[in-house]
N, C-alpha and C positions, 0 to 999 in steps of 0.2 A: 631205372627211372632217372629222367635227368630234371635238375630243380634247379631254374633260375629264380634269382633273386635281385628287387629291386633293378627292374627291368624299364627300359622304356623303349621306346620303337627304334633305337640305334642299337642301344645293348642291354648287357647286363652287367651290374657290378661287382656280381661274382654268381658262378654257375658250377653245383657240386652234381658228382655223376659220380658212382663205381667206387665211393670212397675218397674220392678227390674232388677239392674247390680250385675251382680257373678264377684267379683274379683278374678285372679288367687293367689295364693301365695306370697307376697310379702317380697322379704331380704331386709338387708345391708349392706355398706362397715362397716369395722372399728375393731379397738381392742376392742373396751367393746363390750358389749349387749346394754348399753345407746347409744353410737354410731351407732352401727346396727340397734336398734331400730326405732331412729331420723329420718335416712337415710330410713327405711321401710315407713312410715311414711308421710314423705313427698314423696315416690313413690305413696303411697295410697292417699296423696291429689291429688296428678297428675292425676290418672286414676280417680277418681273421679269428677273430675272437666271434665276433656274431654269425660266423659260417659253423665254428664250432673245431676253429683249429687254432694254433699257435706259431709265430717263429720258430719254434722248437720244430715243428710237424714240416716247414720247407720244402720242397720235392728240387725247385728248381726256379732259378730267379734269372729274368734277362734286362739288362740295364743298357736303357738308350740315353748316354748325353749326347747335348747340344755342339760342345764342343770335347774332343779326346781332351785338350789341356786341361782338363777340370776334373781328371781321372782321380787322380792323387787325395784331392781336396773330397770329392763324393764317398772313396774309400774310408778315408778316417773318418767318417758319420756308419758309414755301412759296417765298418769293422768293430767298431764298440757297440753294433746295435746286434751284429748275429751273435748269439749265444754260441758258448764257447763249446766246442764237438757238435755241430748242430750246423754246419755252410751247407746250402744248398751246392746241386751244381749249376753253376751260373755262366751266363756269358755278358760281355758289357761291350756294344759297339756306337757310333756317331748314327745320327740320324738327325734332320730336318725335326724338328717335333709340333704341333699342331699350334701352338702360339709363340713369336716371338719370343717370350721372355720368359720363355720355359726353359729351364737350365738338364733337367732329367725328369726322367719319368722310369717305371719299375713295373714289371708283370713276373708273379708271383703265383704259383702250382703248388698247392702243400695236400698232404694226406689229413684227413677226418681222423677225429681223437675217435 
C-alpha cells in the first residue's frame, strides 16, 4: 500500500510504502546556508517525526547546494545534527534550485520505526 501524505496536485510532502517514507525536498529561511540549512532540518525532523520515523531511521540523504563553496559551512550544521553511528548514505552536488535565494535544499529516504 502506498500512503501519501499531505498532498497537493504537485506533490507530496512525504510518501511511505513498504516500510519507507520519501521525503519531498526540503528549504530554509535565512541569509547563510548554516541558517537554511538549520531551518531545512528541523523541517526534516518534523516530517519525520509525523511519518513515524526519526534521524536515527536515515536510509539516505541527497544534498543539493546553490553554490559547492558553501560545502564546508552546510557540513558543520549537518554534522552536529546526524546522530552519531546513524550517517545516512548521502550524496551532496550544485544545482540551480527553485528560488534565488535558496542556498540548499535536502531529500531524505529513512525506514518506519
Amino acid at each position: 500500500m502506498i500512503e501519501r501524505l499531505q498532498t497537493s496536485a504537485r506533490m507530496s510532502k512525504f510518501v511511505k510504502h513498504n516500510g519507507t517514507v520519501y521525503l519531498c525536498g526540503q528549504v530554509g529561511e535565512g541569509a547563510s546556508v548554516a541558517e537554511q540549512t538549520a531551518e531545512c532540518l528541523s523541517r526534516i525532523d518534523a516530517l519525520l517525526e509525523q511519518a513515524g520515523s526519526s534521524r536515527k531511521q536515515m536510509l539516505q540523504a541527497i544534498v543539493w547546494l546553490a553554490d559547492m563553496s558553501d560545502f564546508d559551512e552546510m557540513n558543520a550544521v549537518w554534522d552536529a545534527w546526524v546522530p552519531e553511528g546513524h550517517a545516512p548514505a548521502r550524496a551532496c552536488g550544485e544545482a540551480r534550485l527553485a528560488r534565488q535565494d535558496l542556498k540548499v535544499e535536502i531529500i531524505v529516504t529513512a525506514a518506519l520505526d
